[in-house]
N, C-alpha and C positions, 0 to 999 in steps of 0.2 A: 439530826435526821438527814439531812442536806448536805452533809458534810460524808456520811456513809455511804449516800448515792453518788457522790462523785468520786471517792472510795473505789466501789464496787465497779463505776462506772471503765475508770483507770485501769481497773486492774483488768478489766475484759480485753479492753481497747492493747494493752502490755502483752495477754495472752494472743490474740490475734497477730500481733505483730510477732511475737517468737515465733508461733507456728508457721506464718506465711516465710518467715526466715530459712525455717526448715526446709522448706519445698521452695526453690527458686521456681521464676516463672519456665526457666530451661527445664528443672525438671518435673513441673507439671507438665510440660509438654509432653517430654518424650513418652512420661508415664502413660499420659494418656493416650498417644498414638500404640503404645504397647499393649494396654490393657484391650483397649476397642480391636486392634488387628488382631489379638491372642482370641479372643473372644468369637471374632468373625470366625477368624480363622477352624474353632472348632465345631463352632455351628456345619459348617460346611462341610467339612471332613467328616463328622460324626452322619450327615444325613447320608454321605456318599456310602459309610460301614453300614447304614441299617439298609440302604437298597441292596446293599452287596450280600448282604446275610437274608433279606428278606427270598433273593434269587437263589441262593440255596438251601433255605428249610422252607421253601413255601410246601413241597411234596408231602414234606415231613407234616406240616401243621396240617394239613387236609387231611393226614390221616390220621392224623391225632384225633380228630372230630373237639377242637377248640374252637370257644369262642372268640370273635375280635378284641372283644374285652378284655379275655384274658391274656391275650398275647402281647396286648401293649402294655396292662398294667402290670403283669408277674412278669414279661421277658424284655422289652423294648426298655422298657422305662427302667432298666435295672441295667439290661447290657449298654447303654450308653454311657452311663460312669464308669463302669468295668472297661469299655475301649478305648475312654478319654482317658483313664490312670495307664492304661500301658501305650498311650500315645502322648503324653503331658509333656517330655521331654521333645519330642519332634516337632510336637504345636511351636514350642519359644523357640527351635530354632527358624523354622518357619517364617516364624513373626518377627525375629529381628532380623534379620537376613531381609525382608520384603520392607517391611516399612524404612529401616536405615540406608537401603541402597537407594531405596526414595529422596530421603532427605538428600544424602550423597551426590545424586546425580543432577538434583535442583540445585544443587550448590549453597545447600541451607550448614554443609558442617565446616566445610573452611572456613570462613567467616569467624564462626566459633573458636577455631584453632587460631585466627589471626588475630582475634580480642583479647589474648594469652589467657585462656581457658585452656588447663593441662589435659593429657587423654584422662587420667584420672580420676579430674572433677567430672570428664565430658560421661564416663564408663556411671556415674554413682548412678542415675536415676534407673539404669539397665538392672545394676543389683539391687536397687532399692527394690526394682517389680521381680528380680528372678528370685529375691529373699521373699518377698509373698507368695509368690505362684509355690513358691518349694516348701511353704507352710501348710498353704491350702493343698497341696499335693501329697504330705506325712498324712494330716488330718482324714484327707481319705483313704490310703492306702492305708492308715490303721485304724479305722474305725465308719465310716462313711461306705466305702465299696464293699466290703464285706458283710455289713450289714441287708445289701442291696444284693448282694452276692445270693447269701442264702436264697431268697427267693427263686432269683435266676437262676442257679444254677439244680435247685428244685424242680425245678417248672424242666430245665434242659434235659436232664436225669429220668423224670417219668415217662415225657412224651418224644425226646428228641435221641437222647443218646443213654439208654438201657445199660449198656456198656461199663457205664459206669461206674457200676457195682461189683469188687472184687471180692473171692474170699480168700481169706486166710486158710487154706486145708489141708496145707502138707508139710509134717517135721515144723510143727507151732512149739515157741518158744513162749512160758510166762513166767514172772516174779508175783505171785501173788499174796505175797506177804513176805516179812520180814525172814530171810534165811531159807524160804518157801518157793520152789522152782517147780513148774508145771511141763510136763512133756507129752505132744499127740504126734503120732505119725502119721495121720490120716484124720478128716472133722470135714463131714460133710449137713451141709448146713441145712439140706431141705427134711431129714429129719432129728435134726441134734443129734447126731451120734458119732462117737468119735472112737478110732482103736489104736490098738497101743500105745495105750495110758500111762504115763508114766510120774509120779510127784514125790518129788523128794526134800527133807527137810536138814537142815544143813546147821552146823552151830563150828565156830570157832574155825569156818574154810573147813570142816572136815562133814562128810556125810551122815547124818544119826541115823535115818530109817529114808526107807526106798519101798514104794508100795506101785506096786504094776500091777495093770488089766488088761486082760483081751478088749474089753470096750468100756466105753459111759458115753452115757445119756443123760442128756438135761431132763427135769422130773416138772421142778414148781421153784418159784420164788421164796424166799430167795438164795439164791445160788446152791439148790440144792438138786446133786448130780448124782444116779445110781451106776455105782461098778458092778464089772460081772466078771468072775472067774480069776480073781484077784490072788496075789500074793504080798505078803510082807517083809520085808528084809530087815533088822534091828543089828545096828553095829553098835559096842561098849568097848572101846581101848582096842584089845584084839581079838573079841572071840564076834560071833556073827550069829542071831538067830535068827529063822526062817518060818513062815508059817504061811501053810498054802490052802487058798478058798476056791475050790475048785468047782465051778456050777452054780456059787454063792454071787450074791448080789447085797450090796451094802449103799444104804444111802448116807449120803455127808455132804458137809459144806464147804462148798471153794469158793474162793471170791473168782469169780469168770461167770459169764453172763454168754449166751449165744449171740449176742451182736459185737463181742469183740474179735469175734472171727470173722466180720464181716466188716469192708471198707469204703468209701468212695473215693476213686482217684480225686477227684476233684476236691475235697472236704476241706484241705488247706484255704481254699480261695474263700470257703463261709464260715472262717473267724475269725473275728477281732484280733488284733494283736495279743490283748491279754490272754484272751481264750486259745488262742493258738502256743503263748508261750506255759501255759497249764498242759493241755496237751501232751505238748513233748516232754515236760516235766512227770509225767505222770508212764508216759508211754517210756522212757527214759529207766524209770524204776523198775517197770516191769520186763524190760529188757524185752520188748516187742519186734525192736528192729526197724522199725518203719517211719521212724523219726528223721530219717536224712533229708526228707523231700520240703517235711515241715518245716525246719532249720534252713533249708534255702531262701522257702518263701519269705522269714520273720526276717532274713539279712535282706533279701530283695527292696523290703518295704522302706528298707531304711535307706539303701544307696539311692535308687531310681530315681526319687523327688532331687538329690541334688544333684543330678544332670543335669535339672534341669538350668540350675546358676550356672552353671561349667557351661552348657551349649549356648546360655546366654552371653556369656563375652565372647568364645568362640564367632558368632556371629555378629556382635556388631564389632568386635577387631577386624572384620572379615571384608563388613558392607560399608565401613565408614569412608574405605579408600574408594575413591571416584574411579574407575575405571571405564577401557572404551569396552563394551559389551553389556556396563549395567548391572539390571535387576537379572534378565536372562544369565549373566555368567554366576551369580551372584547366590541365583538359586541352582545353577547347577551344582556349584561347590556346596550348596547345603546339601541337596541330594545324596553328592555322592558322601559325605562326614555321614550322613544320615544311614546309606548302609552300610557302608565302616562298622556304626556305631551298632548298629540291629544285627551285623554279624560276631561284632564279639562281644554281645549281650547273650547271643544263644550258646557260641563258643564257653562263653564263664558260666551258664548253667548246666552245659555238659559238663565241664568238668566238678564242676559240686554237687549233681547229681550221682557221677559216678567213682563218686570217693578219689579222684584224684589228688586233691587239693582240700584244706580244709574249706569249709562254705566262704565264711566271711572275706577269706580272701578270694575264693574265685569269684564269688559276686562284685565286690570292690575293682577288678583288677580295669572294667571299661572305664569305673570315673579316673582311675589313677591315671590311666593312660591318656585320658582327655583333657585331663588336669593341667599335665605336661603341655598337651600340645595346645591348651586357652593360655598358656602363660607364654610359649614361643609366639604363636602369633599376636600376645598381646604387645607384648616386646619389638615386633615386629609392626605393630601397626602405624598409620600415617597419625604422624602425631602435628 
């Protein structure tokens, strides 16, 4: 028995020591001046966006006739993750840029250099925190902010921006089934009714029957739509029969529903990853057309968090040289990378927005380009 407890005892004492191996006292340091500055750091910023946003909807929220309650628990308390995920990358460069010109200028990193500690070894504790921050940053931007999303952007939708609400109502395209194509020229949503109807059924790429209306209306669940004034078209090899319902009204079943004529621009930002790559999968089939904006968002979520590793060497290669001017010159240069970096972030969603480019690549094209320039200046740094 005595013999298992010193056993037991050794092997803790073994474990403790590998682990503290792992983390030198260096890079518990840095880590820790990272994590706490990164931290301060959004506290700060985040109070500055809610006074900034409070100064522009307060109009709005007076006339909404909300409560306080609900403004902090459905809208505040939801847009603050929603503005830390599209600021996450600017926090870390923020945060290493300010605390490392710190160290730099007390004269805490030569020293380091002079103990023949590589930039390499000096750079690990930087990724050790930019590879967590860009974890906890996936984690939200697929599954954490969107959840949070829905709410907010719920709440912004009813009482804030009505707007938000598009329809689909002219020359609508659907795949409702297999070989199954739905055609409206006109679907106006305030009474389901839509004209010139058009649904054709297709076998082998070639057309079997074509069935047109002056109108349909949606009747009852489920998916059951009355035609009025209808005709049939039957093609067989090559003859053609026709048969005309003229004043006739027929009920039948389409798979279409009256809310898929209707949108919210915003609705990408209140899915999940999963639910958003369903989505397009589904909108895809149906050949809906309105999948480009989605497909931006699910590459967006992917690149943005590892900015945030890229801006992290970028900035401490940047802050670790001692310079005369400092912290001040130090952040000015994050500044300006910073809107570099925020203009060809908007730059690459314009163009994946507007079909220039495929998405994946215009989304990707800011880290490529930053990638380059953390590796010249890493190359470049006071080693």
């Amino acid at each position: 028995m005595f013999g298992k407890i010193i056993f037991w005892k050794k092997l803790i004492e073994n474990y403790k020591t590998v682990k503290l191996l792992k983390l030198s006292i260096l890079d518990r340091y840095i880590l820790k001046k990272y994590i706490s500055t990164f931290l301060f750091a959004m506290l700060i910023l985040s109070l500055i966006a809610v006074v900034f946003d409070i100064s522009e909807r307060i109009e709005k929220f007076l006339n909404a006739k909300v409560t306080v309650w609900e403004i902090v628990t459905k809208y505040y308390l939801n847009f603050i993750p929603w503005i830390n995920s599209l600021l996450f990358p600017i926090y870390a460069l923020i945060t290493v840029i300010f605390f490392t010109s710190r160290m730099a200028s007390q004269t805490e990193i030569i020293p380091m250099f002079s103990s023949g500690i590589s930039y390499k070894r000096f750079l690990r504790p930087y990724i050790i925190a930019g590879l967590l921050f860009t974890f906890l940053h996936l984690l939200g931007n697929h599954f954490i902010v969107p959840r949070g999303n829905k709410i907010f952007r719920e709440f912004e939708n009813k009482y804030i921006r009505a707007s938000s609400y598009k329809a689909k109502d002219k020359n609508v395209h659907f795949f409702v089934g297999e070989g199954v194509k739905v055609y409206i020229a006109y679907f106006q949503t305030a009474d389901s009714l839509g004209r010139d109807f058009q649904i054709e059924q297709m076998k082998d790429s070639k057309i079997r029957s074509l069935l047109s209306a002056k109108t349909i209306r949606w009747k009852s669940n489920p998916h059951i739509w009355t035609i009025e004034d209808y005709e049939i078209r039957t093609f067989t090899d090559s003859t053609e029969s026709l048969q005309v319902y003229k004043g006739q009204k027929l009920d039948t079943s389409i798979n279409l529903n009256v809310s898929d004529f209707i949108y919210v621009t915003n609705q990408k930002d209140m899915m999940t990853t999963p639910q958003l790559i369903t989505f397009i999968n589904r909108e895809s089939e149906r050949g809906s057309g309105i999948t480009r904006l989605f497909e931006v968002e699910k590459h967006r979520r992917f690149a943005d968090p590892f900015t945030t590793l890229i801006l992290t060497i970028i900035g401490a290669s940047i802050a670790s040289r001692k310079v005369r001017g400092g912290l001040g010159l130090h952040l000015a240069v994050a500044m300006i990378l910073g809107v570099v970096f925020i203009f060809l972030s908007k730059l690459s969603l314009t163009f994946a927005n507007n079909e220039i480019m495929p998405p994946w690549i215009a989304i990707w094209i800011p880290n490529i380009i930053f990638a380059a320039v953390s590796y010249y200046l890493f190359r470049k740094a006071q080693k």
